[in-house]
C-alpha positions in Angstrom: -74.2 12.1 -36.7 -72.6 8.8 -34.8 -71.1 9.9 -31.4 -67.4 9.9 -31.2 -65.8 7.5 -29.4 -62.2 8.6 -28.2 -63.4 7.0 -25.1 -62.6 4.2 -26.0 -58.7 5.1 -26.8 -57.4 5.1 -23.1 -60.1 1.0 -22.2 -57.7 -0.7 -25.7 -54.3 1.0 -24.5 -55.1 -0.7 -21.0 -56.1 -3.6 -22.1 -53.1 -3.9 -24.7 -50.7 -2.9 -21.2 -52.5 -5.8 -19.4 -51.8 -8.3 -22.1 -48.3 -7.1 -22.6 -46.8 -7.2 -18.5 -49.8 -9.5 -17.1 -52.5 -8.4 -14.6 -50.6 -9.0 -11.7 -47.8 -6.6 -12.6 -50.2 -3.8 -12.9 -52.4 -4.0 -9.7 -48.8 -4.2 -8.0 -47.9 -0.9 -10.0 -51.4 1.0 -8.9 -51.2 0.0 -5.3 -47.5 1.0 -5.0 -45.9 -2.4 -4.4 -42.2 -2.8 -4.9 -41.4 -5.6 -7.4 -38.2 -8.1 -7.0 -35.9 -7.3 -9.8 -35.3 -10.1 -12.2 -32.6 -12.9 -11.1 -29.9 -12.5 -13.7 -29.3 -16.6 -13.5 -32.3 -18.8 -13.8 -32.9 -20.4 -10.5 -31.3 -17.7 -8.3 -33.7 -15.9 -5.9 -34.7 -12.7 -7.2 -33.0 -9.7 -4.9 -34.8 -5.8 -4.2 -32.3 -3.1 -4.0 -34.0 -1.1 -1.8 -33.3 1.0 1.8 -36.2 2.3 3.8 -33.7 5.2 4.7 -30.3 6.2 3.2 -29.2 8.3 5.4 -26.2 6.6 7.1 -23.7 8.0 10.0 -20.4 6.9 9.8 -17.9 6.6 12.8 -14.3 6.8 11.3 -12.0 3.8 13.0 -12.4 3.6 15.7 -8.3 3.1 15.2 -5.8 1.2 17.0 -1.9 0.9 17.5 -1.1 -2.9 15.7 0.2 -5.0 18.4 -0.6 -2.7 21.6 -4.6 -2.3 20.8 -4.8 -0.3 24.4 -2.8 2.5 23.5 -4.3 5.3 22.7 -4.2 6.9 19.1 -7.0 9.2 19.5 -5.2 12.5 18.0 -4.5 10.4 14.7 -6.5 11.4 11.6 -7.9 10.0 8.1 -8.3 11.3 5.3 -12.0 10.6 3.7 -13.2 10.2 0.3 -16.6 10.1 -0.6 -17.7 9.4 -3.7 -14.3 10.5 -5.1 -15.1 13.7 -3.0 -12.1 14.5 -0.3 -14.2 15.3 2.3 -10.6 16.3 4.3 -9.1 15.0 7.4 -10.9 13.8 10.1 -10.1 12.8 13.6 -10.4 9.2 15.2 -13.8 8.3 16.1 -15.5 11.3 13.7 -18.5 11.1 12.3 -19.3 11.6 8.5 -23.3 11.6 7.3 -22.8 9.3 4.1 -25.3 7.8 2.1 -26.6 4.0 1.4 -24.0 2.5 -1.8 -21.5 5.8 -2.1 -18.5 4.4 -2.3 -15.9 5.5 0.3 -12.6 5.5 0.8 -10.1 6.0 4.3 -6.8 6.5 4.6 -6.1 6.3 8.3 -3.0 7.6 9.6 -2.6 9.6 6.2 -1.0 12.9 7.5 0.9 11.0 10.5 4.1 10.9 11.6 4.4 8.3 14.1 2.3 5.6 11.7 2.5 4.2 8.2 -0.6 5.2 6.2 -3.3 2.4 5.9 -6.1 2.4 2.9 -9.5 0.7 3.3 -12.1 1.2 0.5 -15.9 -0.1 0.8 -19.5 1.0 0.2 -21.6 2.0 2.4 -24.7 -0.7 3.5 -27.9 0.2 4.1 -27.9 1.0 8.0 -28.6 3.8 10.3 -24.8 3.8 11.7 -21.9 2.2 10.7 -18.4 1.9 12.1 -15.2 1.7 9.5 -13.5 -0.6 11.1 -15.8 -3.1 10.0 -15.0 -3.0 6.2 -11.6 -2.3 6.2 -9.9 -5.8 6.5 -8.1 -4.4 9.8 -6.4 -1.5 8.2 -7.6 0.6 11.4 -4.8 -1.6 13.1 -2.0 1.2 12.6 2.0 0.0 12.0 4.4 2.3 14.0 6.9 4.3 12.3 10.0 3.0 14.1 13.4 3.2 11.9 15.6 2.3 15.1 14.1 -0.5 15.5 12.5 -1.7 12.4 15.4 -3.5 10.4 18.5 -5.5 11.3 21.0 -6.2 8.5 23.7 -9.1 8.6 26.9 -9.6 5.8 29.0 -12.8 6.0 31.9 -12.5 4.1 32.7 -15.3 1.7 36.7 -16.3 2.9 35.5 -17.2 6.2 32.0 -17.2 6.8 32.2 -14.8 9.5 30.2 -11.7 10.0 30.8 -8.4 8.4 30.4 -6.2 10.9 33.2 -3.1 11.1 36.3 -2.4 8.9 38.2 -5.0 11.5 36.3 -7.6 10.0 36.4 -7.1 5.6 35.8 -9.2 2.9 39.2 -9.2 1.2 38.3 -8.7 -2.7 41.3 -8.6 -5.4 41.4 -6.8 -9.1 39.4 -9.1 -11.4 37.4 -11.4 -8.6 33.3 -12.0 -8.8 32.5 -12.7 -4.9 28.9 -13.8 -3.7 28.5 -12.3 0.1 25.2 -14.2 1.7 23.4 -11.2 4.2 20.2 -11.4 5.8 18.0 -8.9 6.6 15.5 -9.2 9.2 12.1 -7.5 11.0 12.0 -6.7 14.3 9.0 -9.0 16.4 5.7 -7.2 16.6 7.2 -4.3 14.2 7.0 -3.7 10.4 8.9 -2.1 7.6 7.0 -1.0 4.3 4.0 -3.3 5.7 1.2 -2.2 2.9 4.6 -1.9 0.1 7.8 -3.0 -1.3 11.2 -1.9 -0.5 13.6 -0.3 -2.9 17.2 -1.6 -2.5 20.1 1.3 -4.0 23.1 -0.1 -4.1 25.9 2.7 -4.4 29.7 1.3 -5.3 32.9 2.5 -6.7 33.1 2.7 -10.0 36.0 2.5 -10.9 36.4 -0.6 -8.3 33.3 -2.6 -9.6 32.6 -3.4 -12.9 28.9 -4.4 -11.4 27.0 -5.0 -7.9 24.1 -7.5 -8.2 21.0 -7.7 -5.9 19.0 -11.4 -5.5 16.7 -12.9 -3.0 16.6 -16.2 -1.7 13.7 -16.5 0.5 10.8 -17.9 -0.8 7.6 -15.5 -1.2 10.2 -12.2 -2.1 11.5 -11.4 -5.0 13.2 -8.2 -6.8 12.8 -6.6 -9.9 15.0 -3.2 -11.7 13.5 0.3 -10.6 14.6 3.7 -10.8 16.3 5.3 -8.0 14.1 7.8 -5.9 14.9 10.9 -6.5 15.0 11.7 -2.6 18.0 9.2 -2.8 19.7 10.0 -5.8 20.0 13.6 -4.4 21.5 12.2 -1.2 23.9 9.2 -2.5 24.8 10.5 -5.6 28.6 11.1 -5.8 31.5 11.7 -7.9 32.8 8.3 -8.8 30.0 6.6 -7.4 27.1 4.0 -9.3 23.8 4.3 -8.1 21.6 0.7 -8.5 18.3 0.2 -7.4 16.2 -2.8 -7.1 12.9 -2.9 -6.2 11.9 -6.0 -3.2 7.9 -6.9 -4.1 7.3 -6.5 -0.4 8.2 -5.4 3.2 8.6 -7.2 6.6 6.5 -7.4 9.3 7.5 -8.4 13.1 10.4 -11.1 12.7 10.1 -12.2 8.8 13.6 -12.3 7.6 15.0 -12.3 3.9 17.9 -14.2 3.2 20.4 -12.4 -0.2 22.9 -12.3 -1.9 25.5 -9.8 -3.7 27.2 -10.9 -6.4 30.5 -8.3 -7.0 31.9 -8.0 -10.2 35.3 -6.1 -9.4 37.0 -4.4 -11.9 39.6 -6.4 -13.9 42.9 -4.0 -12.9 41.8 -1.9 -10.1 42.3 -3.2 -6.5 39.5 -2.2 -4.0 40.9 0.2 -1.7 39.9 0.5 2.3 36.7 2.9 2.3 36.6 3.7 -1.2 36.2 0.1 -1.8 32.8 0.0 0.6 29.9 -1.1 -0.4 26.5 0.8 0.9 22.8 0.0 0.2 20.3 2.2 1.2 16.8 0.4 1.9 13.5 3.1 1.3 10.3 2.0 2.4 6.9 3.3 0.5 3.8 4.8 1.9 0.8 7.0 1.2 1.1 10.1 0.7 -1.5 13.6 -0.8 0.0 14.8 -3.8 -0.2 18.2 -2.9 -0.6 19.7 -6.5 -3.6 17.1 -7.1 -4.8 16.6 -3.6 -4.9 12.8 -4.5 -3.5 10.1 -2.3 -0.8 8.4 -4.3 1.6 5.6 -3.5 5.2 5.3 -3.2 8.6 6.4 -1.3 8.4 9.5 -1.7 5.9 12.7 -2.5 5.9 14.6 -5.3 8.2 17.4 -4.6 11.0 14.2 -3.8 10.7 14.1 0.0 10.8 10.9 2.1 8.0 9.4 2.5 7.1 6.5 5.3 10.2 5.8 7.6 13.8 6.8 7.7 16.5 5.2 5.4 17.9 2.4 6.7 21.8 2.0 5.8 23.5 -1.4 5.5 27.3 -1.5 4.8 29.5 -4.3 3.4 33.2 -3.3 4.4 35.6 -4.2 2.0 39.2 -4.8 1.8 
């Protein structure tokens, strides 16, 4: 009988292999040699993903006050994600062992009251230590949360041009006149107001008064759009009589950057504005971040969702009216 020759099975499979990927290929494969992935553009040089060791620490921050870098935030805290994992809060200058490409994100200053909330998002290179601050575009520099200080609000009233400051100094408005009253509002230098958000604007006027209140911009670079009045300020404006508008200004100030606008006052046809009643009040609510506390995600806005304040403190501006 003629000897079998399965032998000779495993020398045509290699030699099919050889012809398929090239020589070259294979002794690379047998001695263990990485091999540069393919460029995805013809005439780009090929690239290796590849890190001799993963393991990476990670120093959180370090963080620092915006404008006063020596002052010392070192009891401030971020919240970490890794990997969409929340890996909790941890304390300036903490370490976190992370690995090379999980994707992280910080939200320094998250749980703080003193400073606005700043989110950085990066993933993590292939090094044995690694600071935050590096990758987050400066959002270790921490805004203060300072509503004493943070806005400044001018009216002008429209018979006279002079400032609307107290009820010794109204704009006189009559049954059935539309007014335009120019007001400014400005930052305060090396401060900031909503500095990562918008602002909402509520507007709260007599109804019976005002047929209609209107909110514009005229500064380049800000604009305004229709939003729904937080709930937080709802609850603490609403009143009987009383219209609640809110506009929504695409972003906040930071140090001296000023808005100029203008309300346009639609008053009722018959009705006179009366002293006090005939008021005007805007309420100005700043965003920030915030941990939803039924989904432990960090969410966005001006205020949480059980309807509490978020960021800074209202600010108030009042056009007096006579």
């Amino acid at each position: 009988m003629p000897q079998k020759t399965n032998w000779l099975v495993p020398i045509l499979i290699g030699v099919i292999i050889v012809g398929i990927i090239g020589p070259a290929k294979v002794w690379d494969a047998i001695m263990g040699v990485e091999t540069p992935a393919v460029p995805a553009v013809p005439g780009e040089e090929p690239t290796t993903e590849f890190c001799s060791d993963p393991s990476v620490t990670m120093t959180i921050g370090p963080m620092q006050k915006m404008y006063a870098p020596t002052t010392s935030v070192a009891t401030e805290y971020a919240r970490v994600f890794v990997e969409g994992a929340d890996k909790g809060l941890k304390v300036d200058k903490a370490t976190e062992a992370v690995s090379w490409k999980d994707k992280v994100e910080i939200y320094y200053a998250s749980n703080s009251s003193t400073y606005y909330a700043a989110k950085s998002s990066f993933e993590v290179p292939c090094k044995s230590t690694i600071n935050t601050q590096t990758y987050d575009g400066d959002a270790h520099k921490l805004y203060e949360l300072d509503a004493s200080t943070n806005l400044n609000f001018k009216f002008f009233c429209e018979d006279d041009g002079l400032l609307n400051a107290n009820s010794s100094a109204e704009e006189e408005i009559a049954a059935g006149d539309i007014v335009s009253i120019s007001g400014v509002i400005r930052g305060q230098y090396e401060d900031a107001y909503s500095p990562y958000g918008g602002i909402y604007a509520t507007i709260k006027y007599n109804s019976t008064a005002y047929d209609d209140v209107d909110f514009k911009v005229d500064t380049p670079g800000f604009s305004v759009s229709d939003a729904t009045t937080p709930t937080v300020r709802a609850n603490a404006a609403s009143a009987t009589g009383y219209t609640l508008k809110t506009v929504k200004i695409n972003k906040g100030l930071i140090s001296n950057e000023y808005m100029d606008f203008t309300l346009t006052i639609d008053a009722h046809d018959t009705n006179e504005p009366a002293d006090t009643t005939g008021d005007i009040v805007i309420y100005f609510d700043d965003e920030d971040w915030y941990r939803n506390t039924d989904t432990g995600l960090m969410e966005f806005g001006p205020e949480d969702n059980d309807d509490v304040i978020v960021g800074d403190a209202v600010n108030t501006a009042t056009l007096y009216v006579s």
